[in-house]
C-alpha positions as CSV (number, residue, x, y, z in Angstrom):
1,X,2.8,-6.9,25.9
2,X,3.1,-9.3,23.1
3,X,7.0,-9.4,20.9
4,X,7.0,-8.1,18.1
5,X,7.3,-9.7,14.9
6,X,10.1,-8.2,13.7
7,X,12.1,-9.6,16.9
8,X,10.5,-13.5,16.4
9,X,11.8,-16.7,14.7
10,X,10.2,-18.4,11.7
11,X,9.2,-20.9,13.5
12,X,7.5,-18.4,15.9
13,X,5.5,-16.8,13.2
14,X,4.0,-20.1,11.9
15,X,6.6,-21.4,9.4
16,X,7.9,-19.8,5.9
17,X,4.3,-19.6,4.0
18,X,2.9,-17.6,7.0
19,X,1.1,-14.0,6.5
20,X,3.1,-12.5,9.6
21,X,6.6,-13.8,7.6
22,X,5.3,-12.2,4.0
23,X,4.1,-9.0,5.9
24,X,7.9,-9.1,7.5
25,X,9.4,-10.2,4.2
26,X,7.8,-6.7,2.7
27,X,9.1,-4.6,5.6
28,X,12.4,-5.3,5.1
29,X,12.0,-4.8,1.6
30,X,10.7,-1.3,2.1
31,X,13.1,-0.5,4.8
32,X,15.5,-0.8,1.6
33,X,13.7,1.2,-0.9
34,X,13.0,4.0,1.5
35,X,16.8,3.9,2.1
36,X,17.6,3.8,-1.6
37,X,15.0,6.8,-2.3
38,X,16.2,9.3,0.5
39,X,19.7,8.5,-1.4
40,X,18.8,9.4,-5.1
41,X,17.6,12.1,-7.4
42,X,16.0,12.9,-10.4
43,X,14.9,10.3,-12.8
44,X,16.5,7.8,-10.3
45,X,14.5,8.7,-7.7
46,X,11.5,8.5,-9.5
47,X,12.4,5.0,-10.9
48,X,13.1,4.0,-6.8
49,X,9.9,5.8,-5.9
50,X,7.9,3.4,-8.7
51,X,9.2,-0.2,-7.0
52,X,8.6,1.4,-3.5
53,X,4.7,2.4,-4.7
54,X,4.4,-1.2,-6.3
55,X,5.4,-2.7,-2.4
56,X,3.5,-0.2,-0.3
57,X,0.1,-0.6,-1.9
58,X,-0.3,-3.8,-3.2
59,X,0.6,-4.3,0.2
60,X,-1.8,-2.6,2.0
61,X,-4.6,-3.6,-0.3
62,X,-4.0,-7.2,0.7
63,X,-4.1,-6.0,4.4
64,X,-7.7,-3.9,3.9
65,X,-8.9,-7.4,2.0
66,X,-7.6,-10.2,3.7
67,X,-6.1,-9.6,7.6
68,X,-7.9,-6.8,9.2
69,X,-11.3,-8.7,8.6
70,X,-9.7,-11.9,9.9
71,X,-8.4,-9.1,12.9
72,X,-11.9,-7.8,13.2
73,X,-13.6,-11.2,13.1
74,X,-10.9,-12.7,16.1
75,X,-9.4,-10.1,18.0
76,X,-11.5,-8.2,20.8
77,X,-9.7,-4.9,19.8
78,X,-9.5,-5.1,16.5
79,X,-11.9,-2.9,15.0
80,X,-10.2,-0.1,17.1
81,X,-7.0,-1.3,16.1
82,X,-7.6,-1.8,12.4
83,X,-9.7,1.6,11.9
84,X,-6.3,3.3,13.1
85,X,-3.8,1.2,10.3
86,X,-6.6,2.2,7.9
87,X,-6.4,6.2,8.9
88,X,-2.6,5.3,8.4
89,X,-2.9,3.9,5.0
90,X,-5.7,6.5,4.5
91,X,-2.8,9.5,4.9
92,X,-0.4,7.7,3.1
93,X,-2.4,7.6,0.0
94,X,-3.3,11.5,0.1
95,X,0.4,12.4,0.5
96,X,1.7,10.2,-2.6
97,X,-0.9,11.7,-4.4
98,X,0.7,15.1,-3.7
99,X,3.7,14.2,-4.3
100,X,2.5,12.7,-8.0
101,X,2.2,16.4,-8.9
102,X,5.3,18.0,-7.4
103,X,8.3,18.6,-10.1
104,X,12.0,18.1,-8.7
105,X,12.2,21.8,-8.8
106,X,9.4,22.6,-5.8
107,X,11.6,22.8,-2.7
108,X,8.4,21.6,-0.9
109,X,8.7,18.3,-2.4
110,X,11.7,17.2,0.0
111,X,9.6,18.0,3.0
112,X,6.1,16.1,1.7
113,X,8.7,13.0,0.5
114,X,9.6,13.1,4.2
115,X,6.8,13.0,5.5
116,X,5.6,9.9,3.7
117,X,9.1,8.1,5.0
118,X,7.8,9.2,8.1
119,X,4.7,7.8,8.2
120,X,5.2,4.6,6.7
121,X,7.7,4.2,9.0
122,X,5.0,4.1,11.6
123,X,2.9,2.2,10.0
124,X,5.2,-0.7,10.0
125,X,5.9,-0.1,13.9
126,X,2.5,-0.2,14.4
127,X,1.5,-2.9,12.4
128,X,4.7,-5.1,14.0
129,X,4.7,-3.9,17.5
130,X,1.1,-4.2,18.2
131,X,-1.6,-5.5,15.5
132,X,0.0,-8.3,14.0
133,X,1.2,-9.6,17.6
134,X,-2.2,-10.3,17.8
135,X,-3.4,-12.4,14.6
136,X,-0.1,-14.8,16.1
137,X,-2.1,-15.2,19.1
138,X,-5.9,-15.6,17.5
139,X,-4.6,-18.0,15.0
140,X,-3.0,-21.4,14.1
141,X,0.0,-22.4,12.2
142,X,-2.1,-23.4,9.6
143,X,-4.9,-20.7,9.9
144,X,-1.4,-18.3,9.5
145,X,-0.4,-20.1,6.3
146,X,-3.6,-20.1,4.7
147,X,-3.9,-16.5,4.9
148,X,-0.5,-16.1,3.4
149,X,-1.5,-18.0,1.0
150,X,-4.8,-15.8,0.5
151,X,-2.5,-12.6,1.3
152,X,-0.2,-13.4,-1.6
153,X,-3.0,-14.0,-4.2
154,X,-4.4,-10.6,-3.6
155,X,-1.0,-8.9,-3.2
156,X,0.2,-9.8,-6.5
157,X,-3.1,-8.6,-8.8
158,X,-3.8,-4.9,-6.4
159,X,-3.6,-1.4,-7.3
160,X,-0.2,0.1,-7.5
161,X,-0.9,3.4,-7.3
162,X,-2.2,6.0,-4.4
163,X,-6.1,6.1,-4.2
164,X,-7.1,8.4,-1.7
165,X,-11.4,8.5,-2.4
166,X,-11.7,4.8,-3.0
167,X,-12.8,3.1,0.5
168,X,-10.0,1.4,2.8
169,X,-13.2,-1.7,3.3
170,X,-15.4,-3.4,1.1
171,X,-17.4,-3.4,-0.9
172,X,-15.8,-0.5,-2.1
173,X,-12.0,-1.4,-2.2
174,X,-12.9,-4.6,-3.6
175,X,-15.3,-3.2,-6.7
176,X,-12.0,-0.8,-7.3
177,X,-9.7,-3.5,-7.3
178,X,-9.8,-4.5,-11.2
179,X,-9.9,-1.7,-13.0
180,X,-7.6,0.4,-11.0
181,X,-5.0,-2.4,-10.8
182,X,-5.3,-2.6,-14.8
183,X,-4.9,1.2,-15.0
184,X,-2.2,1.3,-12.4
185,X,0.0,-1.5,-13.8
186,X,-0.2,0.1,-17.7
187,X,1.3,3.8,-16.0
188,X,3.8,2.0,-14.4
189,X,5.2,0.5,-17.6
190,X,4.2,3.8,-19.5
191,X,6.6,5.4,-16.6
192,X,9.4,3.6,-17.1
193,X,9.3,3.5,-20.7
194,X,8.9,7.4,-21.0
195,X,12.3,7.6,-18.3
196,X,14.2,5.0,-19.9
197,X,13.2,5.1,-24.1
198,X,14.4,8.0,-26.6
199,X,12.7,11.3,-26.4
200,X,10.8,10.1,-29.6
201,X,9.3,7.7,-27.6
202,X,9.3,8.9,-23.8
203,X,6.2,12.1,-24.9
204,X,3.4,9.8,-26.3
205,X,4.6,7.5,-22.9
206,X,4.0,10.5,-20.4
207,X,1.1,11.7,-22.4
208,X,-0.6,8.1,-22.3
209,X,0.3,7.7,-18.5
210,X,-1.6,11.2,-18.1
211,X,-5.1,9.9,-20.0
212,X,-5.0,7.0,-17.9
213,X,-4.6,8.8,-14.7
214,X,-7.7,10.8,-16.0
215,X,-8.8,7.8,-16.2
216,X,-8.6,6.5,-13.1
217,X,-9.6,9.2,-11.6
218,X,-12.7,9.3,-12.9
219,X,-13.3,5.5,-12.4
220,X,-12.3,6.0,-8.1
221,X,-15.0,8.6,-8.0
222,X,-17.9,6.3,-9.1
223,X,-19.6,6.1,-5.9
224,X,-19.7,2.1,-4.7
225,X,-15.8,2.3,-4.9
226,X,-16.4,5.1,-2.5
227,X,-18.6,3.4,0.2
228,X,-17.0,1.1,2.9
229,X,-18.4,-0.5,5.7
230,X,-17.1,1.4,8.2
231,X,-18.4,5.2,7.0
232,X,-14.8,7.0,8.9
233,X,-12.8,4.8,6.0
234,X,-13.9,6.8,3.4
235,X,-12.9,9.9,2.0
236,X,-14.1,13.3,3.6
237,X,-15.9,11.3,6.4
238,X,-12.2,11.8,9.1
């Protein structure tokens, strides 16, 4: 059984720009966040739960565009192994997106919060332990860093925000990359400004963060954003 990432050297991984050291970079990062949200309440919670959303889904955008094709494309296994991060990502999405609507004050929003620490703590043992083993294996030093490089670019202009009906492959997750991550990106600043600004301020916040969630609702529905390659990585199709 190949090591897993989490337990190999720099040098090991393919050198500081490599995609397995940014994915690792991010997994420690989370591993923080998650730590920070199980800790806090209330508007600080929801201010924790915001940087942790803009880490989890850029990140896993980047993974759907640029490693699991390179995966598929190189590894044996890897459509089998791929399809079942994807089902991962797939659930994580649908949960945030329940949790979006729970108040502080529905006792089954502990539980569902849980359940998403859960879960995306097993999708980074899954991802570490056995898939990315594998692109370390099926690629070079350089192959590595040019898909960091690659990684990175898509990381940093993705969706921020849970989008359970929008495909996990292309074409549709790439069609729904610029105008969700435009939509996503103006509610997160709307967030913050409605928890942080005075009351004046904070309603036309929330109630412009609300249109553009309409918003984006409508726009994951339209159907190519719907239609990925692989028919079980779209929604209603598990």
């Amino acid at each position: 059984m190949a090591t897993s990432i989490a337990h190999q050297t720099l040098s090991e991984l393919g050198g500081a720009g490599s995609v397995l050291v940014r994915q690792r970079r991010d997994h420690i990062e989370l591993d923080h966040l998650i730590h920070r949200v199980e800790r806090a309440e209330g508007t600080e919670q929801d201010e924790t739960l915001t940087e942790l959303c803009r880490l989890v889904f850029p990140h896993a955008f980047a993974e759907e565009a640029v490693l699991w094709p390179l995966i598929r494309k190189r590894v044996p296994e890897g459509e089998q192994l791929t399809l079942q991060i994807e089902q991962e990502h797939q659930q994580i999405n649908e949960l945030f997106t329940e949790l979006e609507k729970k108040p502080h004050s529905d006792p089954s929003r502990t539980e569902l919060l849980q359940s998403i620490i859960t879960l995306l703590r097993e999708d980074v043992r899954d991802e570490e332990d056995e898939l990315l083993p594998l692109i370390r294996t099926a690629m070079s030093d350089a192959e590595l860093v040019r898909a960091g490089r690659m990684w990175e670019a898509v990381r940093r202009m993705a969706p921020t925000r849970p989008h359970p009906v929008v495909a996990r492959r292309p074409p549709g997750n790439a069609l729904a990359a610029l105008p969700l991550t435009v939509l996503d990106r103006s509610r997160d600043n709307l967030d913050r400004a409605s928890r942080r600004g005075p009351r004046p301020l904070s309603l036309p916040a929330t109630a412009a963060s609300r249109v553009l969630a309409t918003v984006a609702g409508w726009v994951e529905h339209v159907p190519p954003l719907t239609r990925g390659e692989d028919p079980s990585t779209r929604s209603g199709e598990r």
